[in-house]
C-alpha positions in Angstrom: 0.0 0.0 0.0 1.1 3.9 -0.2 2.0 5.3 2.9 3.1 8.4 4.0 3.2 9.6 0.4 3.3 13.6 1.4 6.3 13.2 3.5 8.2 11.7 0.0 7.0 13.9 -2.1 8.9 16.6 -4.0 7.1 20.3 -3.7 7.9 21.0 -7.2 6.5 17.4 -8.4 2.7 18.7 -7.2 0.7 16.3 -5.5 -0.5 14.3 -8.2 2.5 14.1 -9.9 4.5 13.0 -6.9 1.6 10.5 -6.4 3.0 9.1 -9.5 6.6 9.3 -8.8 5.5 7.4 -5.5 3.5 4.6 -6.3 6.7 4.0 -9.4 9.3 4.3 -6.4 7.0 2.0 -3.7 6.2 -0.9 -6.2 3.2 -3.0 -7.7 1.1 -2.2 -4.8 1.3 1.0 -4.6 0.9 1.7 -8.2 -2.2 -0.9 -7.9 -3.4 1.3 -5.7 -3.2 4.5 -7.4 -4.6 3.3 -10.6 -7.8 2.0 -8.7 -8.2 5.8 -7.6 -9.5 5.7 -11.6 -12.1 3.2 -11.4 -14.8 6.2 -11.3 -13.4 8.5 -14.3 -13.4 5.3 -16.5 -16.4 3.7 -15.2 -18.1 7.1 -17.0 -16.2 7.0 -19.8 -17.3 3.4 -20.4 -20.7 4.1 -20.2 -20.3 6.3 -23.2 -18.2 4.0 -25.3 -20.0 0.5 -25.1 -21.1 0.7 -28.9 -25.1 0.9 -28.8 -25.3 -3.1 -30.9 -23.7 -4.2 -27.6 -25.5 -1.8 -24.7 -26.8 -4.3 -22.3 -25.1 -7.1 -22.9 -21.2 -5.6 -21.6 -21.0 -4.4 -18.3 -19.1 -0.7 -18.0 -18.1 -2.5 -14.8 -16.1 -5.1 -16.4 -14.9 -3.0 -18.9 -13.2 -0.8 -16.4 -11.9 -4.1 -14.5 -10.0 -4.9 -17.4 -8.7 -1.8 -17.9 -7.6 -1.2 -15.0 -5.6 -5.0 -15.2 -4.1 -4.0 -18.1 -2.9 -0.9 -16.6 -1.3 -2.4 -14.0 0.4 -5.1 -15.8 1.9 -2.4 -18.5 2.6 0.3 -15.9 6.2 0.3 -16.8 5.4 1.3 -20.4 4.0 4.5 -18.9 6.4 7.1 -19.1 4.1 10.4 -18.4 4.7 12.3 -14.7 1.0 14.3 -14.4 -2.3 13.2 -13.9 -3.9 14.3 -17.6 -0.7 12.2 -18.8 -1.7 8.6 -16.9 -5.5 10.1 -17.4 -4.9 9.9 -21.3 -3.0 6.7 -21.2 -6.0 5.1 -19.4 -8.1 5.7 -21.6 -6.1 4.6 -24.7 -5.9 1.1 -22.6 -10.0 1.6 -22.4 -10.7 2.4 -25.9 -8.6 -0.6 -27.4 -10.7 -3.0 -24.4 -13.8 -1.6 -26.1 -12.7 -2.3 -29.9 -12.1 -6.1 -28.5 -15.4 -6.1 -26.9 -17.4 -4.6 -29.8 -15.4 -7.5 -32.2 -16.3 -10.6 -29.3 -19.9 -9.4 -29.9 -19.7 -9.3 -33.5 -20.1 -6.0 -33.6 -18.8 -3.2 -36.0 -15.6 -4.4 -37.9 -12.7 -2.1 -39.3 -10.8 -2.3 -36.3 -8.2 0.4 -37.0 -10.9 2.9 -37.9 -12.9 1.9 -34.9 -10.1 2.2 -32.8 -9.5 5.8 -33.6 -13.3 6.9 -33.5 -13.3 5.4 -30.0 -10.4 7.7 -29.2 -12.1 10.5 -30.7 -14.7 9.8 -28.5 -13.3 8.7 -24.8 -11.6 12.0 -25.5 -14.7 14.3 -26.3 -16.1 12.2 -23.2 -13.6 13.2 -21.0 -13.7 17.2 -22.4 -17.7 17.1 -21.7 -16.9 15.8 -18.0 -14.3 19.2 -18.3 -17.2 21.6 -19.5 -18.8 20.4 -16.4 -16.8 22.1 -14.1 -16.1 25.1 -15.9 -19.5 26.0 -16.3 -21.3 24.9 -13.2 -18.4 25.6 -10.6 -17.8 29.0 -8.6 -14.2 28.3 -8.6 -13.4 27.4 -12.3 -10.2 27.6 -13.3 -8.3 27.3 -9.6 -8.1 23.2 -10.4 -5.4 22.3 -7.8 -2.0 21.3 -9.6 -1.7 18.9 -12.2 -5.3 17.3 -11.5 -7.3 16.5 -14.6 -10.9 18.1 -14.3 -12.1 14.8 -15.6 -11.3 12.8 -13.0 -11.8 15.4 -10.4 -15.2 15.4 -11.7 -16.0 11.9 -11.7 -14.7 11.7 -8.0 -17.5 14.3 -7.1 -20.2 12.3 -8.9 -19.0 9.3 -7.1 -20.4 11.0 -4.1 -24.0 11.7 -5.8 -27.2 9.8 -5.3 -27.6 7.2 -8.8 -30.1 8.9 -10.0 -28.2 12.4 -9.9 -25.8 10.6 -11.3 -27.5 9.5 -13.6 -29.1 12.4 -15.5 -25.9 14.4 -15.1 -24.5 11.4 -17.7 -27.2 11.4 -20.1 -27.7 14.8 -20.3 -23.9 16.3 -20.1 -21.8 13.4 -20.9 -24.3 11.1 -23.5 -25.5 15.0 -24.6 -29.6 13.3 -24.9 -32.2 15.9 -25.1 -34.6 16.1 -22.5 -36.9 13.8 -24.2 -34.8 11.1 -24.4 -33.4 11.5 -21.1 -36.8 11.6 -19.9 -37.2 8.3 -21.1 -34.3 6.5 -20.1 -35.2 7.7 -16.3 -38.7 6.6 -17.0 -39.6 10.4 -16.2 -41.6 13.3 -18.2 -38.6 15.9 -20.0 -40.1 18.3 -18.0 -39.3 16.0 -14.2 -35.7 15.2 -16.0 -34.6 19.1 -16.5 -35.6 19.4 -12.8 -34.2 16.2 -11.5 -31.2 17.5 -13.4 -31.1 21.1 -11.9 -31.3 19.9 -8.4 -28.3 17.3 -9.4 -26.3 20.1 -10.6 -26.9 22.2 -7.4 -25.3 19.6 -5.5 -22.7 19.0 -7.7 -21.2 22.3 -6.8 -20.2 22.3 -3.7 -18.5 18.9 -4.1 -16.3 19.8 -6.7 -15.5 22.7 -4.9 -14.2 21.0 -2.1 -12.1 19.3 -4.5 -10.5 22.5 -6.0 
């Protein structure tokens, strides 16, 4: 496990980036440990990128499991030192999980062209989870050093009631209109947009806490 990290930790490094530097200098355990601080950030970014012939037969769940093995058996082909550099390199692992998936299920073929339109879209994935903040946080721009807002996000959502949860990833991640948000929650559009303002609210003040 990681103990003690602060008191080995460089000032100039930042504190994710010395989480990093770390977990490489403690071992497999520690660097176990610190990827499974991404379970939540890929378990949203999963959701988006099961391919809609497969939704409901993968798991995002299992997806993210994988992943995160993968991770942690090619850690030492990871040469980035921030958080938006492992971030990115987690989600390259993710998309190439989800381009195996899609072909186990017969799904779309052209794997190389697959493979970079899952990229394209983990990526635009993890830029929505970004707008997030900026727009519905007081304290925008004041992200503590070398965090990704993406995964600072999806470690506030953690925290949220599913159903909060829920319609904040349909509507700002899945970008659904109200109606077909409305449906997927079994609610009116008009109960959605509400549900989703009240998610919102609370949202704030846990990202906040974060920044």
């Amino acid at each position: 496990m990681l103990t003690e990290p602060d008191r080995r930790m460089p000032a100039s490094e930042g504190p994710n980036g010395a989480r990093i530097a770390a977990a490489r200098r403690l071992g497999p355990d520690a660097l176990a440990n610190l990827l499974e601080s991404y379970r939540n950030y890929l378990r949203l970014l999963a959701r988006t990128g099961i391919d809609a012939s497969i939704r409901g037969k993968a798991d995002p769940s299992d997806l993210v499991q994988e992943t995160l093995l993968k991770a942690t058996q090619n850690i030492q082909t990871f040469r980035g030192k921030t958080e938006a550099e492992l971030a990115g390199w987690l989600r390259q692992i993710l998309s190439q999980n989800l381009v195996d998936l899609v072909r186990r299920h017969g799904g779309v073929k052209g794997s190389l062209a697959r493979e970079q339109s899952l990229n394209e879209l983990l990526d635009r994935s993890s830029v929505a989870l970004e707008a997030v903040i900026s727009r519905h946080s007081g304290s925008a721009g004041t992200l503590p050093f070398g965090r990704d807002p993406g995964v600072l996000l999806a470690e506030a959502m953690a925290s949220l009631p599913d159903d909060y949860r829920e319609v904040i990833t349909l509507r700002n991640l899945e970008h659904l209109d109200w109606e077909q948000v409305g449906k997927r929650l079994g609610r009116t559009a008009a109960a959605s947009r509400m549900l989703w303002v009240r998610a919102l609210k609370r949202l704030r003040p846990l990202i906040e806490a974060r920044l």
